[in-house]
C-alpha positions in Angstrom: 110.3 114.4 106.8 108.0 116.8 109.0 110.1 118.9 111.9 107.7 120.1 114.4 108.8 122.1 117.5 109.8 119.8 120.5 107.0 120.9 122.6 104.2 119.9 120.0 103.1 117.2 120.3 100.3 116.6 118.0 102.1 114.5 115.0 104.3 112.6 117.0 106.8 110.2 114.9 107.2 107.5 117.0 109.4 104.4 116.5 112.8 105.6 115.8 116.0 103.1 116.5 119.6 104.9 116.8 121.2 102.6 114.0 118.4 104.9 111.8 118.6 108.4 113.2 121.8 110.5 111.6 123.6 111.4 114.8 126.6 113.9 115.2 127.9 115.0 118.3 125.1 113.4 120.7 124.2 114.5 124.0 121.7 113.0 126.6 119.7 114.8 129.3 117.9 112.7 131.7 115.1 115.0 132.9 113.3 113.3 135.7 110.5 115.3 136.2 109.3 113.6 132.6 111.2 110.2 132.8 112.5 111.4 129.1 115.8 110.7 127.8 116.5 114.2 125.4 119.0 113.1 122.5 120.1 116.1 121.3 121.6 116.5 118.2 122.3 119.2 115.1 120.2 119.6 111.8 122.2 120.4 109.2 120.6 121.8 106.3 121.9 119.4 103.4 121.0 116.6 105.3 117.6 117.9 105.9 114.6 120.1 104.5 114.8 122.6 107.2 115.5 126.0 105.5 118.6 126.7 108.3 121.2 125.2 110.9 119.1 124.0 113.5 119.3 121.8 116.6 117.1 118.9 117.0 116.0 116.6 119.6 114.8 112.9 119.7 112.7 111.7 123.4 113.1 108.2 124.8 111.6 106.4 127.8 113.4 104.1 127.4 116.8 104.6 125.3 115.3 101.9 122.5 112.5 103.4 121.2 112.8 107.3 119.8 110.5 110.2 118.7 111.6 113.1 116.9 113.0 114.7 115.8 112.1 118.3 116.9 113.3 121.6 116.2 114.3 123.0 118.9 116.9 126.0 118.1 117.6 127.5 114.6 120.2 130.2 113.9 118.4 133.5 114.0 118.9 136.4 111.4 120.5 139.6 112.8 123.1 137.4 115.1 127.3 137.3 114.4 126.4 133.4 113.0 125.5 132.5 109.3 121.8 131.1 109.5 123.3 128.1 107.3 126.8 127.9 108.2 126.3 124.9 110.8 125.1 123.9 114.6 127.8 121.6 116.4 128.2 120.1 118.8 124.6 121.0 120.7 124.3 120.1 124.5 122.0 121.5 127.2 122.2 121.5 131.0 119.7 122.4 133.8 121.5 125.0 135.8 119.9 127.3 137.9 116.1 127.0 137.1 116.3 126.8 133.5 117.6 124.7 130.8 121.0 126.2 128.6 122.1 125.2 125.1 125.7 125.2 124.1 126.1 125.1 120.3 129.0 125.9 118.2 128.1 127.9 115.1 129.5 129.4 112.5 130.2 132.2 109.7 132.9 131.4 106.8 132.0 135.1 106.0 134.1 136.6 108.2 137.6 135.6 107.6 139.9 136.1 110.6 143.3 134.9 108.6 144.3 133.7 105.2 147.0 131.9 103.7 150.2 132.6 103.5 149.7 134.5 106.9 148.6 131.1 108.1 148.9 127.6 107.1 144.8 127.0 106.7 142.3 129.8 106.2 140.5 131.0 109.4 137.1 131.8 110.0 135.1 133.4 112.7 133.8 129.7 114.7 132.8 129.9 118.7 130.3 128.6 121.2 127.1 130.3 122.3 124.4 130.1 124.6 120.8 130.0 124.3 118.1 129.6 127.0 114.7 128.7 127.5 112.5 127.8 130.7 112.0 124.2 129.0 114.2 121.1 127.7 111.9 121.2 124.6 112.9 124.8 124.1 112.4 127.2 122.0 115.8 127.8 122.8 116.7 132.2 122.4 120.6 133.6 122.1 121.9 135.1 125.3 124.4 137.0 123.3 124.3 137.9 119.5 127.3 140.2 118.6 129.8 137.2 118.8 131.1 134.1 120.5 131.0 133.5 124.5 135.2 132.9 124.2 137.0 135.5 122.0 135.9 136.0 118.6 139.7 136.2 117.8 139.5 132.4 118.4 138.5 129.6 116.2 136.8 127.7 118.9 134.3 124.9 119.1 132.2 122.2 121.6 132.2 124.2 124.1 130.7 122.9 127.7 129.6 124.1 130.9 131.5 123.2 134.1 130.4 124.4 137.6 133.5 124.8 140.0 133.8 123.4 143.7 132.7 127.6 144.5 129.6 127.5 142.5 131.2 129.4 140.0 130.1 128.6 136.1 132.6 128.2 133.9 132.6 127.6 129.8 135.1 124.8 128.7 136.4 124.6 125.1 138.5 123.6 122.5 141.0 125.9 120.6 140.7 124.6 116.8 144.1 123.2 115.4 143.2 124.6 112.6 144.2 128.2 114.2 147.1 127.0 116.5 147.7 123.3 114.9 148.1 121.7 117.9 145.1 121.7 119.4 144.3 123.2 122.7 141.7 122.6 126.0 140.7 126.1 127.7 138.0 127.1 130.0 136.5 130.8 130.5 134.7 131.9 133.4 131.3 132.9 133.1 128.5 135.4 134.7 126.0 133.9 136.8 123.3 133.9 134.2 125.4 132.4 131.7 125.1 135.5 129.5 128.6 136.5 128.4 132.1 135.9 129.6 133.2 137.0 132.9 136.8 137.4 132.6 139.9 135.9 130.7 140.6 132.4 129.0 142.5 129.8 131.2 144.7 127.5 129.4 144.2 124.1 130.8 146.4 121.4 127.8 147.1 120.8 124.6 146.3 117.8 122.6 149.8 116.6 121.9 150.5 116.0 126.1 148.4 112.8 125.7 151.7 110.6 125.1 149.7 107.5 123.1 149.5 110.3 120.0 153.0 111.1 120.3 154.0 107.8 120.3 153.1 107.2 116.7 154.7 110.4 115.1 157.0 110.0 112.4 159.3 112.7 111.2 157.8 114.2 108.1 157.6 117.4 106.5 153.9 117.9 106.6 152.5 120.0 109.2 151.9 117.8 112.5 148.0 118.8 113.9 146.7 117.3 116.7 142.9 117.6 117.0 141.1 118.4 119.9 137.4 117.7 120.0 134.3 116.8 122.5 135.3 118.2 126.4 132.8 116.8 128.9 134.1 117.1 132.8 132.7 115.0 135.5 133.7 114.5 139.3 134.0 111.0 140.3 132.7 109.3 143.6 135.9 110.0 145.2 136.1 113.3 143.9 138.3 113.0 141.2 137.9 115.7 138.4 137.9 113.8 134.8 137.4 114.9 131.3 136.6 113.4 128.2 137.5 114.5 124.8 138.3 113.0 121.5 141.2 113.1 118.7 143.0 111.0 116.4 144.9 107.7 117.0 146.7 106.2 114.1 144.5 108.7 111.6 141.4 107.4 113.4 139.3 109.0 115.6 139.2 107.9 119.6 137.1 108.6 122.8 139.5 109.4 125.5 139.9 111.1 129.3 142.2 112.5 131.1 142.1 113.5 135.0 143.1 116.8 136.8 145.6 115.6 139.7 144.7 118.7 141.8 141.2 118.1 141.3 140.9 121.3 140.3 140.0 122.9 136.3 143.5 124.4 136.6 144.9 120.9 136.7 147.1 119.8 136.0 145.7 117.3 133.8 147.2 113.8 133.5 146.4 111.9 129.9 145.0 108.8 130.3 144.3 105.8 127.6 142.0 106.1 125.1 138.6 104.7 126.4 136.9 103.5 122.9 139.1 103.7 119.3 137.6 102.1 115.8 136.4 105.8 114.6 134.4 106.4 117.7 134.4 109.7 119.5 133.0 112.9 121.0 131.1 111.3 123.8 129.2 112.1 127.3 128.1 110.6 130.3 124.7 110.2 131.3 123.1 108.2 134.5 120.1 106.5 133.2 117.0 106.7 135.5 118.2 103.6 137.1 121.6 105.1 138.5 123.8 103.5 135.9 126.3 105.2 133.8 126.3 105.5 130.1 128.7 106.6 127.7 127.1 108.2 124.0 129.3 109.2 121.1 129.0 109.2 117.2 130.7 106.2 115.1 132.0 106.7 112.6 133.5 110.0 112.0 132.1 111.2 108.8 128.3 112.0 108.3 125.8 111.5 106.8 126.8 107.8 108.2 127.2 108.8 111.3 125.2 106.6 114.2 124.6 107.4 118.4 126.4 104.6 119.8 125.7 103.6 123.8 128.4 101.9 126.1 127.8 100.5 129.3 130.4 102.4 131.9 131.5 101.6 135.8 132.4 104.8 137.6 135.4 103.9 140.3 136.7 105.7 142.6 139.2 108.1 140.0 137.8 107.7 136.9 135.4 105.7 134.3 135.7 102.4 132.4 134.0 101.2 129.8 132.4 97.8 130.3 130.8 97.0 126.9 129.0 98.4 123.9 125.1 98.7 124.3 124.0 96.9 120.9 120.8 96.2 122.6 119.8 99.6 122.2 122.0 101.1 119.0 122.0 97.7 117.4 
């Protein structure tokens, strides 16, 4: 299969459906100015012939029929990240002029903890951020020594949030891996997105959501409670919600929770899940017809992972899920 950048255009492969494109971790932009859906996604390089990690994208008018994919960000040589240790969980926002990519990557080189000093080896895993002036990319590291939250982390899917001040703001997950039960933080950031701006601020932990809790048995395992996916939104009436994803009866879930403050700090208020049946790590996105969408990956594992699209009503606190798209993932 040929990968061409995303800005050339010359060998277009048209035609796509979602029930045929391998999708982990999707995220939509709506750019306007084109009247393009962006479906970004990562390109893994078992799954693919592309010589390293690499995020791709797929462009829709019309959220039926796809091109793509494109290369639109590989892992550079010379950077803290192995070049084929893995892109997750790619997502990119237009903030401030340009267009920024968040993507989670990796290097199981350098080891940050091993067994029996912890319960599951630990490996250097974080968010960075890349930018280019165009949704197509190419898309160039902002910081290559390391991770935008500490590198003493194991973090992943990490998002951007814009406070009620203006102020930007990174928001991530703490692996359970590290600290078992799974964590939500968020790290303030400088104005042009290039490094942190100051320290982490704890915002929950996976096991507050009371619907995992409730089917805990006693054992002698370790308990681990996952925490995957944050996506934050403001509702019409100003609610502050977020989305994330974990495990419900050993299968994985799309839920939200909301911030009763209305503020990042929270606190934060664990909601029901809003899809189960091995369905998770979603986001919202308006389609250029001012109606909501929820995307996220079913099921879990890849290479059979698919995009699925849900049909979503925003009310006045939060978001509800109306009914799965099969027109357009079929």
């Amino acid at each position: 299969m040929p990968y061409n950048k995303a800005s050339d255009t010359t060998n277009p492969i048209k035609g796509h459906r979602l029930k045929n494109i391998p999708a982990h971790d999707p995220f939509v932009l709506s750019h306007k100015e084109t009247n393009t859906y962006y479906l970004y996604t990562t390109g893994i390089p078992e799954l693919t012939d592309l010589e390293r990690s690499s995020v791709l994208v797929y462009k829709s008018k019309d959220l039926l029929n796809w091109e793509g994919p494109y290369v639109v960000f590989e892992v550079p040589d010379g950077t803290w990240a192995h070049p084929q240790h893995g892109t997750w969980a790619p997502e990119v926002h237009h903030y401030d002029n340009k267009y920024y990519l968040f993507v989670t990557l990796h290097n199981r080189d350098k080891i940050l903890a091993e067994p029996p000093e912890v319960w599951k080896t630990n490996h250097l895993r974080g968010t960075s951020i890349a930018v280019s002036n165009s949704p197509d990319g190419p898309f160039e590291l902002l910081k290559t020594d390391g991770p935008v939250p500490p590198s003493t982390f194991m973090t992943l899917d990490g998002t951007l949030y814009v406070d009620e001040g203006g102020k930007p703001w990174m928001v991530y997950c703490h692996e359970w891996i590290q600290v078992i039960d799974g964590t939500f933080e968020a790290v303030p950031l400088m104005a042009d997105l290039s490094c942190a701006d100051g320290e982490p601020l704890h915002l929950f932990k996976a096991s507050d959501a009371p619907w995992i809790n409730a089917e805990r048995k006693p054992d002698v395992k370790p308990t681990v409670y996952v925490s995957d996916g944050c996506q934050l939104y403001r509702t019409k009436g100003g609610h502050l919600v977020m989305l994330w994803s974990s495990y419900k009866n050993d299968s994985y879930v799309q839920t939200i929770a909301s911030s009763k403050s209305g503020k990042l700090i929270g606190p934060w208020e664990q909601l029901e899940p809003l899809v189960e049946g091995d369905s998770g790590h979603g986001m919202l996105f308006k389609t250029f017809e001012d109606e909501w969408m929820l995307i996220l990956h079913q099921p879990f594992s890849t290479p059979e992972s698919r995009a699925k699209i849900y049909e979503v009503e925003e009310t006045e606190n939060s978001f509800k899920v109306i009914k799965p798209r099969v027109d357009l993932h079929g």
